[in-house]
C-alpha positions in Angstrom: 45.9 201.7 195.2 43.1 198.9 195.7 41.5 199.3 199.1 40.6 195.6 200.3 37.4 197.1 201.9 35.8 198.4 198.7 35.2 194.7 197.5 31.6 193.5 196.0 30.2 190.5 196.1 28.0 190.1 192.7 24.9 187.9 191.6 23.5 188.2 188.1 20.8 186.4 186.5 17.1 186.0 186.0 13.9 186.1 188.6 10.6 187.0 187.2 8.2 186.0 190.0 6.2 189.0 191.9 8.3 191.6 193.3 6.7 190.8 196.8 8.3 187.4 196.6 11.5 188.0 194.9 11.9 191.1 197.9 11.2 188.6 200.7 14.1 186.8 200.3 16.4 189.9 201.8 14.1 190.6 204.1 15.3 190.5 207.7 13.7 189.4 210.9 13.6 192.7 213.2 11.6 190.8 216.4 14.5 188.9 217.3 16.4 192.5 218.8 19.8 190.8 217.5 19.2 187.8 219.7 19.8 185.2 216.4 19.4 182.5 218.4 16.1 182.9 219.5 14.0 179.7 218.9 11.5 182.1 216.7 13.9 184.1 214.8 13.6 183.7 210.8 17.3 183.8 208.9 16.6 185.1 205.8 17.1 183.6 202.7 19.8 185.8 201.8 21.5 185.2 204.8 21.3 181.4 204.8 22.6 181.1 201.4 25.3 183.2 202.5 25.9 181.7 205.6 25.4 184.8 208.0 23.2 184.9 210.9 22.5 188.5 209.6 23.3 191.4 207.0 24.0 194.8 206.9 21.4 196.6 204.9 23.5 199.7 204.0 25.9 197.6 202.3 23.7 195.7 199.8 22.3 197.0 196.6 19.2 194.9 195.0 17.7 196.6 192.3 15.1 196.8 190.0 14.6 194.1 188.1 13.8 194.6 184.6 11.0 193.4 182.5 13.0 191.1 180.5 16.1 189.3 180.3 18.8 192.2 179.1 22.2 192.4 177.9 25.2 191.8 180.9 26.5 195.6 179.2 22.7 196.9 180.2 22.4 194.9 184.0 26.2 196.3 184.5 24.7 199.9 184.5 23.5 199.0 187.8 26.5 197.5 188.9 28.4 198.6 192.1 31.5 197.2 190.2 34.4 199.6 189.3 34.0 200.1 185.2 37.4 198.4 184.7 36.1 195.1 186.3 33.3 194.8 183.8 35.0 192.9 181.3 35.9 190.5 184.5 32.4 190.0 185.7 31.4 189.3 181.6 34.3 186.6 180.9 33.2 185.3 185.0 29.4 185.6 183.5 30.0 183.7 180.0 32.0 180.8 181.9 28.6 180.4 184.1 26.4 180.2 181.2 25.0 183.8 182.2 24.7 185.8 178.7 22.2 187.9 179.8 19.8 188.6 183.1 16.8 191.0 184.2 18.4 191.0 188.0 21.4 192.1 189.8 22.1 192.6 192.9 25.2 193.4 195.5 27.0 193.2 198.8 30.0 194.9 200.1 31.4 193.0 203.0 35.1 192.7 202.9 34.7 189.8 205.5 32.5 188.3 203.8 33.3 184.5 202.7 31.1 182.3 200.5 30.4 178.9 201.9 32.2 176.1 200.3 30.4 174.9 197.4 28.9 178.1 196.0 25.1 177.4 195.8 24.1 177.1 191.9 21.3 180.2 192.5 20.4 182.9 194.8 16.9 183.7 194.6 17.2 182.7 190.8 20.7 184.4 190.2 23.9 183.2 190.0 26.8 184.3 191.9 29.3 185.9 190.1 32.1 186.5 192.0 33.9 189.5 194.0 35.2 192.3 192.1 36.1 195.8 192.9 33.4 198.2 193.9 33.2 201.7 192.4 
């Protein structure tokens, strides 16, 4: 039985600025205290490609990056995707022009609705799709 709620949101592709920079992108604005429309508070760039005001940190995976652009079978090691997705999230890669990547990340948010059009790159990667999580 597929549980709606286990559903991932995936980006693939490659970034090989510095880590500092590639990290800052996810990286929330605390001084706010939830108040997202204060006049100084800083959306993230995560959250404005997505079109949140705001994520949740426990349910987003961004890991290393590797040296050099891999195969999709060696970035899907890191994958929060169920195993018998893969071949999904490969076909969905090839038909964006994405044969192989040093970056994935992740986000499980079965709420969670990309804006209308899809924004070519995240932080360098491309959005995949939503599959379902492991």
């Amino acid at each position: 039985m597929t549980l709606s709620y286990n559903r991932v949101h995936v980006w693939i592709g490659s970034n090989f600025c510095a880590d500092e920079d590639y990290l800052a992108y996810f990286a929330l604005d605390y001084s706010a205290e939830g108040d997202f429309d204060a006049p100084g508070y800083k959306l993230c760039g995560f959250c404005r490609d997505i079109g949140v005001p705001w994520y949740d940190e426990d349910f987003i995976g961004v890991m290393p990056r590797h040296r050099n652009n891999v195969s999709l079978d060696d970035i899907l090691v890191d994958a929060a995707v169920d195993r018998d997705e893969f071949d999904a999230v490969k076909r969905r890669c090839k038909s964006l022009g994405v044969t192989q990547a040093n970056a994935i990340f992740w986000y499980q948010d079965a709420e969670l609705r990309m804006p209308e059009p899809v924004n070519a790159t995240f932080n360098g990667l491309t959005y995949i799709g939503e599959f379902e999580g492991d």
